[in-house]
Every structure is written in C-alpha cells, then in structure tokens.
Backbone of each chain as nested JSON, in Angstrom:
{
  "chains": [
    {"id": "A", "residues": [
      {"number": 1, "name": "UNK", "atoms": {"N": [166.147, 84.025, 6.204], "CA": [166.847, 85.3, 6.467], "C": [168.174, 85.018, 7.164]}},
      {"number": 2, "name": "UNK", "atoms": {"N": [169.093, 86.279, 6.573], "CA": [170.578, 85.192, 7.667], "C": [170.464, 86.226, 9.024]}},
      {"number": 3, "name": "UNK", "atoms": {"N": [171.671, 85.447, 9.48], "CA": [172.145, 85.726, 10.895], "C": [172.917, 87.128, 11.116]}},
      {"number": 4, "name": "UNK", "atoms": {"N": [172.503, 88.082, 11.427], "CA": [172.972, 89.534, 11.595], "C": [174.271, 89.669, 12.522]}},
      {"number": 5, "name": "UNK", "atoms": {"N": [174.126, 88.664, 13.321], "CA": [174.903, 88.625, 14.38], "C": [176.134, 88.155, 13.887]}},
      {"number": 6, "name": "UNK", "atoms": {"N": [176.179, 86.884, 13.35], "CA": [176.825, 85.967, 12.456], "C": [177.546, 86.628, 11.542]}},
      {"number": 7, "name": "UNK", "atoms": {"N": [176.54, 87.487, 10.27], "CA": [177.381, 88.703, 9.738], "C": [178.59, 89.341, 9.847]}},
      {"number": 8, "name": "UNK", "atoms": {"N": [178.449, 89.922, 11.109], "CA": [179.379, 91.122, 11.639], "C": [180.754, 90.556, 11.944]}},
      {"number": 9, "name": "UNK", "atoms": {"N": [180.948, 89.224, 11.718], "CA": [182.383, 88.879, 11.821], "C": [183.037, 88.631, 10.711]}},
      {"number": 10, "name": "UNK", "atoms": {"N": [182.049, 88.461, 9.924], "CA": [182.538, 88.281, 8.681], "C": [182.647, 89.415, 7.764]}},
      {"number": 11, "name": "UNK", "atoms": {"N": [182.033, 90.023, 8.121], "CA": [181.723, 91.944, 8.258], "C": [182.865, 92.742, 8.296]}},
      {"number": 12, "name": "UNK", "atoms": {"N": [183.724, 92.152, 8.773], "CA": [185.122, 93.121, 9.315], "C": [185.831, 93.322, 7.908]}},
      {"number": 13, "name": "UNK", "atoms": {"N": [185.78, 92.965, 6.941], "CA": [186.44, 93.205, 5.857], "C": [186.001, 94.651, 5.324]}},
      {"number": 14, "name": "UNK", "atoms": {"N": [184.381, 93.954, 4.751], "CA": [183.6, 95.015, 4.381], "C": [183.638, 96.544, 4.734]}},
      {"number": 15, "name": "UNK", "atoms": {"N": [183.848, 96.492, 6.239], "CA": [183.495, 97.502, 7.019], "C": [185.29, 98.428, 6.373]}},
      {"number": 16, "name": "UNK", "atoms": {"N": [186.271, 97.826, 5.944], "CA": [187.638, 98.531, 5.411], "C": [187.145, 99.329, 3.961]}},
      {"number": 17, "name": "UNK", "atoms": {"N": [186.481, 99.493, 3.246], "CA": [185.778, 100.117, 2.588], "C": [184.209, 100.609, 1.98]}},
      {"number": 18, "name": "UNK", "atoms": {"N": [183.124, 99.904, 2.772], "CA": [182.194, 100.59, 3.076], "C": [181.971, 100.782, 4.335]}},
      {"number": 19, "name": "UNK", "atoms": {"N": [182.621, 100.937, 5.601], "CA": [182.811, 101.708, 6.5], "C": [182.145, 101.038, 7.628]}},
      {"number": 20, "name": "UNK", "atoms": {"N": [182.437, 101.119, 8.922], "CA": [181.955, 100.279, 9.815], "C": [180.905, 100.408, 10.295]}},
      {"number": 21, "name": "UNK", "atoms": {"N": [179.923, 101.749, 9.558], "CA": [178.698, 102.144, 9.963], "C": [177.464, 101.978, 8.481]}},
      {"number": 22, "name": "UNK", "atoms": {"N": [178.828, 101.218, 7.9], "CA": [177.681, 101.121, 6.689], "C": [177.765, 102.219, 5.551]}},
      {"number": 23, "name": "UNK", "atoms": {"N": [178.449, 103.488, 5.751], "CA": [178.52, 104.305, 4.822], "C": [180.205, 104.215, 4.764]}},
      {"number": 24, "name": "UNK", "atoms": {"N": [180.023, 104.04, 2.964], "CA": [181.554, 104.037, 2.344], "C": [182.395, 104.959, 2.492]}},
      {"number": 25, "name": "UNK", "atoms": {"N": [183.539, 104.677, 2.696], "CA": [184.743, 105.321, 3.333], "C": [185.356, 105.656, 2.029]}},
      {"number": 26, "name": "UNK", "atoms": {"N": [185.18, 104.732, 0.364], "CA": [185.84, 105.375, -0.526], "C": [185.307, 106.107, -1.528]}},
      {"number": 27, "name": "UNK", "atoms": {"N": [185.625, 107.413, -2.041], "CA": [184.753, 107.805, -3.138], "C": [184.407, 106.723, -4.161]}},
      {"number": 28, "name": "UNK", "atoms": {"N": [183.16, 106.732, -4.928], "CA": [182.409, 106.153, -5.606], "C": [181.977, 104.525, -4.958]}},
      {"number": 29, "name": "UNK", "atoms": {"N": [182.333, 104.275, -3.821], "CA": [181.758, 102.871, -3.492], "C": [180.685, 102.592, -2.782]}},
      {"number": 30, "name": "UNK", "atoms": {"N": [179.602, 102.095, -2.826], "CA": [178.224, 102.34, -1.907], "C": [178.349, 101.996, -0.82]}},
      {"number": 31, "name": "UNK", "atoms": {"N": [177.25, 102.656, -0.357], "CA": [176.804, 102.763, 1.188], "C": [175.727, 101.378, 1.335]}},
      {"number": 32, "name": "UNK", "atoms": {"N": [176.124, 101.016, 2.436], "CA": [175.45, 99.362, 2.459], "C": [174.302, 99.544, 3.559]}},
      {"number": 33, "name": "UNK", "atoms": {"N": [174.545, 100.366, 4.285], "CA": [173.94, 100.642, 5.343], "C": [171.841, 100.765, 5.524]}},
      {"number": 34, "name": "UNK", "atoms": {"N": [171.51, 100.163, 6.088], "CA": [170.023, 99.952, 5.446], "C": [169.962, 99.5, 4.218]}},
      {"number": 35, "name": "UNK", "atoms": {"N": [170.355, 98.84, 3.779], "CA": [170.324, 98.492, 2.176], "C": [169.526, 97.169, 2.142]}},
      {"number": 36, "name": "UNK", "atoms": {"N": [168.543, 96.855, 1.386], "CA": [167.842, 95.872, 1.151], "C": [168.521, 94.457, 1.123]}},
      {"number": 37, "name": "UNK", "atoms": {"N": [168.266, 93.323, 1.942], "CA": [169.405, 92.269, 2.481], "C": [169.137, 91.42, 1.169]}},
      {"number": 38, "name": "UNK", "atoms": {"N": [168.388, 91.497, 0.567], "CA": [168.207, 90.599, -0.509], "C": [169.022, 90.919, -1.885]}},
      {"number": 39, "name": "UNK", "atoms": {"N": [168.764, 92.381, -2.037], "CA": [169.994, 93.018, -2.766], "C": [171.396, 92.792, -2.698]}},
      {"number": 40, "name": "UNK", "atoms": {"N": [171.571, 92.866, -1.952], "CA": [173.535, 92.289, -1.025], "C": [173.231, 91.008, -1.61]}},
      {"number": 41, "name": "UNK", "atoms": {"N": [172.852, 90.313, -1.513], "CA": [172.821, 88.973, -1.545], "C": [172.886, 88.682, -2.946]}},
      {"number": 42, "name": "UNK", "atoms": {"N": [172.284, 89.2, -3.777], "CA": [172.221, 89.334, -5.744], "C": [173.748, 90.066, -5.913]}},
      {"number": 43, "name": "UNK", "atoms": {"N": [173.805, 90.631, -5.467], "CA": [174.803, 91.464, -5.3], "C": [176.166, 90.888, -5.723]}},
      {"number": 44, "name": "UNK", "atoms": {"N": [176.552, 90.147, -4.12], "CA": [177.677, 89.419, -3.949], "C": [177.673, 87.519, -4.658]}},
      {"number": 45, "name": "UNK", "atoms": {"N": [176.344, 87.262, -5.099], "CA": [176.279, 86.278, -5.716], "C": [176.67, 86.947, -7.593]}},
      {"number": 46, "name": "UNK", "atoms": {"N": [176.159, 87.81, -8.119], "CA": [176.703, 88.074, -9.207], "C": [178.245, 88.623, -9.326]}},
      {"number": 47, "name": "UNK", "atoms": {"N": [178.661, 89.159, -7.723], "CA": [180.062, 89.529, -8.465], "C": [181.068, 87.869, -8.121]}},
      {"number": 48, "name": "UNK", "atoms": {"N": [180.651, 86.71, -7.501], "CA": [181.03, 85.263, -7.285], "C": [181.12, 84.559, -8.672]}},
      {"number": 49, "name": "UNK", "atoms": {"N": [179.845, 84.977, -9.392], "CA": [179.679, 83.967, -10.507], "C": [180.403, 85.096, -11.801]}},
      {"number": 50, "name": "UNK", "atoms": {"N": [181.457, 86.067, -11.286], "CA": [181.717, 87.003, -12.59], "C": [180.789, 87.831, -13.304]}},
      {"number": 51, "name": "UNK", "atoms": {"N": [179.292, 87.337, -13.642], "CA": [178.472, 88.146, -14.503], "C": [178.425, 89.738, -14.062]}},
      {"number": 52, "name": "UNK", "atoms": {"N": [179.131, 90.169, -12.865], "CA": [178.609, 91.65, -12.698], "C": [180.248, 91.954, -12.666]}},
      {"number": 53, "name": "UNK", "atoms": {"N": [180.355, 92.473, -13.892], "CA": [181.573, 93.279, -14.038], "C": [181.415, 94.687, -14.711]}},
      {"number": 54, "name": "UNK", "atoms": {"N": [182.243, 95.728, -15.097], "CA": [182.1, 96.924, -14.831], "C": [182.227, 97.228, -13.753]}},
      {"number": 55, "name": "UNK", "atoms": {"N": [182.881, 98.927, -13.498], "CA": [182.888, 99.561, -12.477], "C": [184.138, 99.145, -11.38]}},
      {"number": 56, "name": "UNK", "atoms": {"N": [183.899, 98.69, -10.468], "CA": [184.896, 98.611, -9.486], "C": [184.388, 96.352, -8.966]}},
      {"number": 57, "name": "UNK", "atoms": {"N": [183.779, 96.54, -10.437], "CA": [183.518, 94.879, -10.057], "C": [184.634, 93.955, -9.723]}},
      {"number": 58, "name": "UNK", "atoms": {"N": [186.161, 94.162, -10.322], "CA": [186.971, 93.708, -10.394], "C": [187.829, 93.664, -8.56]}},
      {"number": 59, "name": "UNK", "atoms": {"N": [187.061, 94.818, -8.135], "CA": [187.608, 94.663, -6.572], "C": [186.72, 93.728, -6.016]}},
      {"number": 60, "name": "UNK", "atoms": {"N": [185.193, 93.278, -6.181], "CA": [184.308, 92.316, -4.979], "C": [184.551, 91.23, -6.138]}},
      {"number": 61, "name": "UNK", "atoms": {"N": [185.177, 90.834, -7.139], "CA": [184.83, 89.702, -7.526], "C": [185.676, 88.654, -6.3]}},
      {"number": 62, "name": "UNK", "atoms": {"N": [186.308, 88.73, -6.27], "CA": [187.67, 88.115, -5.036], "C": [187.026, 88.27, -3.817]}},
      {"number": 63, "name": "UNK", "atoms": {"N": [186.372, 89.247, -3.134], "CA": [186.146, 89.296, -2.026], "C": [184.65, 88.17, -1.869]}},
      {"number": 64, "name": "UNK", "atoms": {"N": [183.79, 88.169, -2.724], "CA": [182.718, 87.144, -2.708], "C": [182.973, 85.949, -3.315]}},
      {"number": 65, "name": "UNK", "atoms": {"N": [184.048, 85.635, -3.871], "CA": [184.396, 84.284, -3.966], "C": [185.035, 83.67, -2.396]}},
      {"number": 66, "name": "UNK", "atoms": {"N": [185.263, 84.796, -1.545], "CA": [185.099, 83.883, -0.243], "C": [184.191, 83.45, 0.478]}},
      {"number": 67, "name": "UNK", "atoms": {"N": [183.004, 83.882, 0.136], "CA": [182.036, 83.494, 0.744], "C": [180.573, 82.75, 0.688]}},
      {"number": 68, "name": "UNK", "atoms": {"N": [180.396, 82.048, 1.433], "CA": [179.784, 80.838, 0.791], "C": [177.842, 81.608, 1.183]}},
      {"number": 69, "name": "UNK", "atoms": {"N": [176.841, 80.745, 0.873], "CA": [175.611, 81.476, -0.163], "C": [175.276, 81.724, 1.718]}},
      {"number": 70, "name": "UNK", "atoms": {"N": [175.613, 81.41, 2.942], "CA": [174.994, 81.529, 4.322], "C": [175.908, 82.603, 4.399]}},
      {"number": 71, "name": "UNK", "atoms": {"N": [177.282, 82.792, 4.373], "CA": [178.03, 84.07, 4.63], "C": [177.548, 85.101, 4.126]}},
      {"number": 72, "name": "UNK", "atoms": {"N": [177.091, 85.147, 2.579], "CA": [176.114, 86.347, 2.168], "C": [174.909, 86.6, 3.04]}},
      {"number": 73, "name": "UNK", "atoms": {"N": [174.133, 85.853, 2.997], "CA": [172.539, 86.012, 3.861], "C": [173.069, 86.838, 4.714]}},
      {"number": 74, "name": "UNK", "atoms": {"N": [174.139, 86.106, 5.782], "CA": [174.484, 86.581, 6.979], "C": [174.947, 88.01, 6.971]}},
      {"number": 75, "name": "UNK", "atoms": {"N": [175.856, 88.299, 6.222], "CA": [176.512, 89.724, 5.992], "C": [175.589, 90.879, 5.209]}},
      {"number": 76, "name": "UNK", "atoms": {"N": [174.282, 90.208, 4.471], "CA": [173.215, 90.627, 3.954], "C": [172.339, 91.264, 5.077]}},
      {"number": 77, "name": "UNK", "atoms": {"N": [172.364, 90.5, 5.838], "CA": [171.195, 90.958, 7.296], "C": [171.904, 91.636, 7.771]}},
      {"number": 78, "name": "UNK", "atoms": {"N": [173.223, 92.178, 8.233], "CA": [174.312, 92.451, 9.013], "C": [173.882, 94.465, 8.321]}},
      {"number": 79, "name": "UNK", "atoms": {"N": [174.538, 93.755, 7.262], "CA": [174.191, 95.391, 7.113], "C": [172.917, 95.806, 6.824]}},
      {"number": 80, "name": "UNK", "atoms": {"N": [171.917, 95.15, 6.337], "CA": [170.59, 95.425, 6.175], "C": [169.735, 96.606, 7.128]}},
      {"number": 81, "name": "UNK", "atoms": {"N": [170.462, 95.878, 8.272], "CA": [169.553, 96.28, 9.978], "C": [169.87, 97.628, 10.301]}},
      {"number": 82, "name": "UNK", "atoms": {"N": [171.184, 98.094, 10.34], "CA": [171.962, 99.153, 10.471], "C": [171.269, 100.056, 9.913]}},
      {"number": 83, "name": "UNK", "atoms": {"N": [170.934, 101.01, 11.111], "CA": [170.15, 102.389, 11.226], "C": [170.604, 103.548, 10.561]}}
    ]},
    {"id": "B", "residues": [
      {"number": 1, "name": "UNK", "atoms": {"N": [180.051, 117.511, -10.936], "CA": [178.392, 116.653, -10.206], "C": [177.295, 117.034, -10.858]}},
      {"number": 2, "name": "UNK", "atoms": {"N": [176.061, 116.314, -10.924], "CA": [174.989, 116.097, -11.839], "C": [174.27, 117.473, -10.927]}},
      {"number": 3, "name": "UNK", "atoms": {"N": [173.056, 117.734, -11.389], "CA": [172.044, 118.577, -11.183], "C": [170.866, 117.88, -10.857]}},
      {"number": 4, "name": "UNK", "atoms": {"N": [170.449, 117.639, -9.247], "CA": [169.301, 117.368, -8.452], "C": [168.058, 117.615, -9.167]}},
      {"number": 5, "name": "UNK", "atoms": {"N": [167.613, 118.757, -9.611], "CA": [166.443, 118.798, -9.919], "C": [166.242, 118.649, -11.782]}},
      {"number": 6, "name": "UNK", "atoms": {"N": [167.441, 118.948, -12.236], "CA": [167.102, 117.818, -13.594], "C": [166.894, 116.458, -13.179]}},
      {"number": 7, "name": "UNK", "atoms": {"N": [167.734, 115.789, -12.678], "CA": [167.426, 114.415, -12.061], "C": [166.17, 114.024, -12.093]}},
      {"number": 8, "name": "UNK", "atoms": {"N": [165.937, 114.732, -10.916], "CA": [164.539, 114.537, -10.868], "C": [163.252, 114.328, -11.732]}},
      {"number": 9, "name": "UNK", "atoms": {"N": [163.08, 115.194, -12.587], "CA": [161.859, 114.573, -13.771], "C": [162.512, 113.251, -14.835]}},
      {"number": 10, "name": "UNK", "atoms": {"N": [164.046, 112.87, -14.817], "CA": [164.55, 111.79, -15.355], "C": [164.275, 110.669, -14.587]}},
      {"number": 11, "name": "UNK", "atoms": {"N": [164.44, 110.973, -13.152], "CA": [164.235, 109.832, -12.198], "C": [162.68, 109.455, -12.235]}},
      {"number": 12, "name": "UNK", "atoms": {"N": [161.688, 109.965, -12.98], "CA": [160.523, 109.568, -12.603], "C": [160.263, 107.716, -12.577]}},
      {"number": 13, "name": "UNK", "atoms": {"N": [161.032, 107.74, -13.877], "CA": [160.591, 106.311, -14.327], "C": [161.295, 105.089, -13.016]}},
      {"number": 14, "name": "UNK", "atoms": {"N": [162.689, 105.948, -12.319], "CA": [163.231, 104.9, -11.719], "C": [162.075, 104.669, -10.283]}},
      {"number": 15, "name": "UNK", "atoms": {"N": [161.589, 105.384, -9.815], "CA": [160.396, 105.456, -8.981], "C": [159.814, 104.284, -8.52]}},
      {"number": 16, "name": "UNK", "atoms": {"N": [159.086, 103.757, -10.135], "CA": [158.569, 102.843, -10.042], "C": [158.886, 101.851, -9.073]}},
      {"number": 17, "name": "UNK", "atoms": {"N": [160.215, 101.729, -9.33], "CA": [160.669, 100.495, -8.681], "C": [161.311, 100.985, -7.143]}},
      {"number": 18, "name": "UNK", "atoms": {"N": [162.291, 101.836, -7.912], "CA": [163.113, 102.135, -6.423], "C": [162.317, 102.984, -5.3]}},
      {"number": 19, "name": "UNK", "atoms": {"N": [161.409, 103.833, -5.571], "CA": [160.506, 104.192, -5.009], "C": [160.958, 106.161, -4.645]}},
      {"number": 20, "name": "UNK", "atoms": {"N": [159.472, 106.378, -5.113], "CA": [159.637, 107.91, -4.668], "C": [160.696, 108.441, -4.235]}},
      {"number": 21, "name": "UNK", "atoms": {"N": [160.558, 107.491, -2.709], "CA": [161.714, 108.442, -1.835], "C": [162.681, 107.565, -1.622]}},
      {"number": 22, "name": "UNK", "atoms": {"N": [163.386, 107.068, -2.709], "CA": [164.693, 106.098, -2.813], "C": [164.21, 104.828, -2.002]}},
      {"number": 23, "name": "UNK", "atoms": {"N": [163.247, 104.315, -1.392], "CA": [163.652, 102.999, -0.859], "C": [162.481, 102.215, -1.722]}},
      {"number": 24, "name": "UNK", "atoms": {"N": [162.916, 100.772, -1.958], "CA": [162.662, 100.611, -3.259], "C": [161.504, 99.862, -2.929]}},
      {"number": 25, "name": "UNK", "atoms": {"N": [160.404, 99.43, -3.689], "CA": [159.092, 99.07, -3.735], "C": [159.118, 97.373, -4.067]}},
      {"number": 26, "name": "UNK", "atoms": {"N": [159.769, 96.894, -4.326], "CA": [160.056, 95.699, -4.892], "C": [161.067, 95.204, -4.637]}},
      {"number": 27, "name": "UNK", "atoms": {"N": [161.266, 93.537, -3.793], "CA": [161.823, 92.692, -2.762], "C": [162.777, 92.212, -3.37]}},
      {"number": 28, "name": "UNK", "atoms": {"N": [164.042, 92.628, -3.088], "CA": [165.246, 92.839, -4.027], "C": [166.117, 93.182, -4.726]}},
      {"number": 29, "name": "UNK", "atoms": {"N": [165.248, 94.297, -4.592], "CA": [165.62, 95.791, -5.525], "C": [166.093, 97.152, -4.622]}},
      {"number": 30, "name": "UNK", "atoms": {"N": [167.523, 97.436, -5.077], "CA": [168.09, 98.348, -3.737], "C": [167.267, 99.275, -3.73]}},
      {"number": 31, "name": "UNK", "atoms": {"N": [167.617, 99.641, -2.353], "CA": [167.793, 101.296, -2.159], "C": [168.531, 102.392, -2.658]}},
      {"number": 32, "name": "UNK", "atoms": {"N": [167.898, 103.409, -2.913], "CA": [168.797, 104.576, -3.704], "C": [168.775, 105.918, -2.586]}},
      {"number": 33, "name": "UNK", "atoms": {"N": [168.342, 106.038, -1.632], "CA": [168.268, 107.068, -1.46], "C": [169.362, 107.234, -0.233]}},
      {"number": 34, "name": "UNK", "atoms": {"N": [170.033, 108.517, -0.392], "CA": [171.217, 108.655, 0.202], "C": [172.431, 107.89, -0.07]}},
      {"number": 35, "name": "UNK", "atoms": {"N": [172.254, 107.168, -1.324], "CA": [173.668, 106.241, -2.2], "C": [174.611, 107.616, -2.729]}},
      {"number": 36, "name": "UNK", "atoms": {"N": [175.824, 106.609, -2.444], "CA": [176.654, 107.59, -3.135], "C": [176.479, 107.753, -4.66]}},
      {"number": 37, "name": "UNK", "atoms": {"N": [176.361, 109.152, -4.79], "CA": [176.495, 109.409, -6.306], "C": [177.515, 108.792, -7.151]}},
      {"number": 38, "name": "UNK", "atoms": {"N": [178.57, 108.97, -7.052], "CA": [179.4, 108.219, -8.195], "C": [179.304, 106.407, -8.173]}},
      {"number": 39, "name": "UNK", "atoms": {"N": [178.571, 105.604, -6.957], "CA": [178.509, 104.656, -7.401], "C": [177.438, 104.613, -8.171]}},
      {"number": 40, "name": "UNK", "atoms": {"N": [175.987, 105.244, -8.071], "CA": [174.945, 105.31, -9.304], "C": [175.473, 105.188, -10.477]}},
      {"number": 41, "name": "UNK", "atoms": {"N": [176.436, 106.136, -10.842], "CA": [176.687, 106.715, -11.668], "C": [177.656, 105.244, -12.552]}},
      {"number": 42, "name": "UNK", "atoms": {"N": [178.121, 104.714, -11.533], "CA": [179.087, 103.581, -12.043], "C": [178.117, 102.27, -12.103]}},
      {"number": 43, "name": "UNK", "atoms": {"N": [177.095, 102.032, -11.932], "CA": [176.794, 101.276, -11.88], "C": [175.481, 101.636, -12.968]}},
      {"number": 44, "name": "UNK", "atoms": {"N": [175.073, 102.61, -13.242], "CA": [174.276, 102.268, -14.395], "C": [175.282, 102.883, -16.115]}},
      {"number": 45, "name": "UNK", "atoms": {"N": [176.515, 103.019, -15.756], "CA": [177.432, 102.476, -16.959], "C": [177.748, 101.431, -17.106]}},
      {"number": 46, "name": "UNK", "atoms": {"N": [177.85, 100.909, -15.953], "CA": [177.978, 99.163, -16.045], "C": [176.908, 98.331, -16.561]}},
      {"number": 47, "name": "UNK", "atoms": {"N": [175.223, 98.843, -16.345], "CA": [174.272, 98.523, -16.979], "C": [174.538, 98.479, -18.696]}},
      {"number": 48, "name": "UNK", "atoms": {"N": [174.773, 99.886, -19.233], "CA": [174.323, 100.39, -20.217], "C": [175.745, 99.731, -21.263]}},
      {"number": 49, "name": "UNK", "atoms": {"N": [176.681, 99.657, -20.653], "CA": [177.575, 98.579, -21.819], "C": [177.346, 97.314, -21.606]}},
      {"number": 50, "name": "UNK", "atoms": {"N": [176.644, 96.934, -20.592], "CA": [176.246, 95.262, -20.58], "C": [177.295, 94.741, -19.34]}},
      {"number": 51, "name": "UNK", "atoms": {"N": [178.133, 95.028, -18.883], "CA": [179.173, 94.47, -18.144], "C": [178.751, 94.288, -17.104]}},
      {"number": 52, "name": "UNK", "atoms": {"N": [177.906, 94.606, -16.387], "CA": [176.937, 94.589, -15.274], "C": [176.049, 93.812, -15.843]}},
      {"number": 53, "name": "UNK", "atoms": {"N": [175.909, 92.461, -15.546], "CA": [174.865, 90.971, -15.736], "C": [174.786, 90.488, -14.476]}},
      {"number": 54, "name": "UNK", "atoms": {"N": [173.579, 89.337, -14.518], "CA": [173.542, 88.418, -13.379], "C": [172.373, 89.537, -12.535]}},
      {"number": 55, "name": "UNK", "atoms": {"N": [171.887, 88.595, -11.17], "CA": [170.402, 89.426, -10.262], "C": [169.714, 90.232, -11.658]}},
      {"number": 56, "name": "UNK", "atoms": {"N": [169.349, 91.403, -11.226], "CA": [167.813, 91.812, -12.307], "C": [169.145, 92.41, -13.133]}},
      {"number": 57, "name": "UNK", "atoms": {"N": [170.341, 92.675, -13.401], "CA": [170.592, 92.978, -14.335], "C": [169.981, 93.365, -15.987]}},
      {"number": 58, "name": "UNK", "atoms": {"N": [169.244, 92.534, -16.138], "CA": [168.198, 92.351, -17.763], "C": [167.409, 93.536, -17.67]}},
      {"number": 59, "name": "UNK", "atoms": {"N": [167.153, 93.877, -16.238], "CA": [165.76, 94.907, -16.146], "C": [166.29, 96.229, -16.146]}},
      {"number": 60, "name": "UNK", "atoms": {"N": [167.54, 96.3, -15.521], "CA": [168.331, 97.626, -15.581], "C": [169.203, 97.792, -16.819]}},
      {"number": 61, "name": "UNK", "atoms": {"N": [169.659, 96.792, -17.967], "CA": [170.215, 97.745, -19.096], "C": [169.865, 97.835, -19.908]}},
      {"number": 62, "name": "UNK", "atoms": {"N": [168.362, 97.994, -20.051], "CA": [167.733, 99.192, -21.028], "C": [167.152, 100.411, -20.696]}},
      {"number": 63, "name": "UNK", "atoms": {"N": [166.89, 100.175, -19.38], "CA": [166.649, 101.511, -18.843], "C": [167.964, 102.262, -18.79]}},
      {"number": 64, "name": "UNK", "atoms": {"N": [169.116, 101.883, -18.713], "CA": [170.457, 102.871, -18.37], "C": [170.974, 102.964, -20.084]}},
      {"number": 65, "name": "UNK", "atoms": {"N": [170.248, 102.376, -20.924], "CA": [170.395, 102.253, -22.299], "C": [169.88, 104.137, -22.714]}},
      {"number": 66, "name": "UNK", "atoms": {"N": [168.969, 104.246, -22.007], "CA": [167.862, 105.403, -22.182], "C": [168.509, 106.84, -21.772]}},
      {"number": 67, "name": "UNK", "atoms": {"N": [169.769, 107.034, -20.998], "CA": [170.67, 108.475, -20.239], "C": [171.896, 108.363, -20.862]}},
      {"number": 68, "name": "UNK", "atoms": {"N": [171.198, 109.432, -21.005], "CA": [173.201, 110.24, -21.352], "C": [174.161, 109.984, -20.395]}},
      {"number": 69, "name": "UNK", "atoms": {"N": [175.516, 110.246, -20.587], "CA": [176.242, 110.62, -19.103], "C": [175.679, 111.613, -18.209]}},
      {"number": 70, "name": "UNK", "atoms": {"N": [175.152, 112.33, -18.991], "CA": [174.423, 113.897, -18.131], "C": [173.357, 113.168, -17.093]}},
      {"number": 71, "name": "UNK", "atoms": {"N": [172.592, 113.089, -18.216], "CA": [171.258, 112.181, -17.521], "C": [172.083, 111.669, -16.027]}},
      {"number": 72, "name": "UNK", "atoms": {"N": [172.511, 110.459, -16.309], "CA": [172.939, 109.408, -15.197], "C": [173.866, 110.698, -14.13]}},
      {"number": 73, "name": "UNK", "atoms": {"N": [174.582, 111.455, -14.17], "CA": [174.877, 112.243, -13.216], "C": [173.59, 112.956, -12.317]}},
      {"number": 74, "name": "UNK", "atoms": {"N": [172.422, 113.407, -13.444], "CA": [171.612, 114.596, -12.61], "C": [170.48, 113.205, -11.942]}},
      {"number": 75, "name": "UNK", "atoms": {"N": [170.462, 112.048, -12.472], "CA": [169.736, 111.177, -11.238], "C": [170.273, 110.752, -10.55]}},
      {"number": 76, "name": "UNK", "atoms": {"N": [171.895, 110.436, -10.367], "CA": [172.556, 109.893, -9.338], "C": [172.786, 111.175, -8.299]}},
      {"number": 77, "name": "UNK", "atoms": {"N": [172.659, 112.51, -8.681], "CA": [172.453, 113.529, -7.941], "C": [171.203, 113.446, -7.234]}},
      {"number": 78, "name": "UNK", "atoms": {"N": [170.073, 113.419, -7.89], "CA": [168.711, 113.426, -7.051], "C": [168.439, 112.814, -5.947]}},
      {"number": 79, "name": "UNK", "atoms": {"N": [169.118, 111.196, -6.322], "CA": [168.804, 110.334, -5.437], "C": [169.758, 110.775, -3.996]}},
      {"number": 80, "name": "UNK", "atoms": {"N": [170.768, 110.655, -4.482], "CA": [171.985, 110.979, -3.184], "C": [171.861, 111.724, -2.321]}},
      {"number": 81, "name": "UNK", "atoms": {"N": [171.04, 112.941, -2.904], "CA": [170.757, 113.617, -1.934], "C": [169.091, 114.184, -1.104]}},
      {"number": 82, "name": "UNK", "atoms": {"N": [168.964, 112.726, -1.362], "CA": [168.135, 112.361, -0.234], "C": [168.615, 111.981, 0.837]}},
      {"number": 83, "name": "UNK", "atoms": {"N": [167.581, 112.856, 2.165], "CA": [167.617, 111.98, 3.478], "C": [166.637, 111.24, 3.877]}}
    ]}
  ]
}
C-alpha cells in the first residue's frame, strides 16, 4: 500500500484540477476523493503506458508519465483516505 | 442532463460490480457514487469506441457497447447523485 503522507506532495498538482479536497474543480473531471487506491493506480498506469485514451486522456497522459509506479501507490493512498 | 431514475433500472447490471450504492464490490474497481456525471459519461464513450484500453478496460467496453448516449447520461445521472 503506498505512503499517504508521501502522496500529498506530490499531490499538489492534482489537487489544481481535482481539487484539494478531492472533488474536481473542472466540469467533467472526477472526483478522486475516497476513490478506491487501487483504481488510481490502473488509472494513472494506463494513462503512462497511452492505452487509456479518449475523453480528457490526452490531459493525464503527461501528467503520469511523471510519475514513477511508488509515486502512484503514494498519490493512490493520498487520495484514497480523504473523507 | 440524464434522468436519475431511468438510470436506475439501466444501472442494474453496473451494481454488480460497482455496487448498489456506488462503492464498488470488487478490489480495483472504482467508485461511482457521487462521481461527476459528465466524467461517467466520458468515460464510458471512451469504453464504447475502444479508446479507453489498459486496467479492466476489456470488462467495461462491452458493457458501454450496450447504452445509448441517453442510456449513459440517465446512469451517469443515477450514480452522481448519490450521497
């Protein structure tokens, strides 16, 4: 399981359009907030490896090619926890 | 915006997985409940032309194969507006 704590710095991006409480700040972009950490994690590994395109894929493909498979876990638990 | 309680007897099948009351039954598989509607909505078009691959992708585009645009509005309504 990753580091929640660890997350939240790496978090600061995220939080510029799904919002610093976990609910998205832009129309049509999800709410991460309680969201299953394992999901995030499929998530940001399919928009890394390209296969998840459609939709607004073309905005996280770039943002998860920064981050390596512990930065997901981590940012996975980060928002996971969030009430 | 879609219609909640059409949704609803469409959403039966998503249940299974995502669960009754949007949080999902199976380790990996998001949460829906209280998601923003238009990302549902974008993300099982992304299913249903294929452009959305990679994580369970395989398992979600034949089910999003199965809704209209209508459809996919009145379940991305149902779910969303759950608390």
């Amino acid at each position: 399981a990753g580091d929640a704590q660890a997350g939240k710095s790496k978090a600061a991006i995220c939080a510029a359009c799904h919002g610093a409480n976990g609910i998205a700040v832009i129309p049509g972009y999800p709410n991460l907030k309680g969201q299953n950490a394992q999901y995030i994690v499929n998530a940001l590994k399919s928009y890394k490896s390209k296969e998840r395109t459609g939709g607004n894929a073309l905005v996280m493909q770039p943002q998860a090619a920064m981050l390596s498979d512990t930065d997901m876990e981590n940012v996975a638990a980060y928002f996971s926890q969030m009430k």
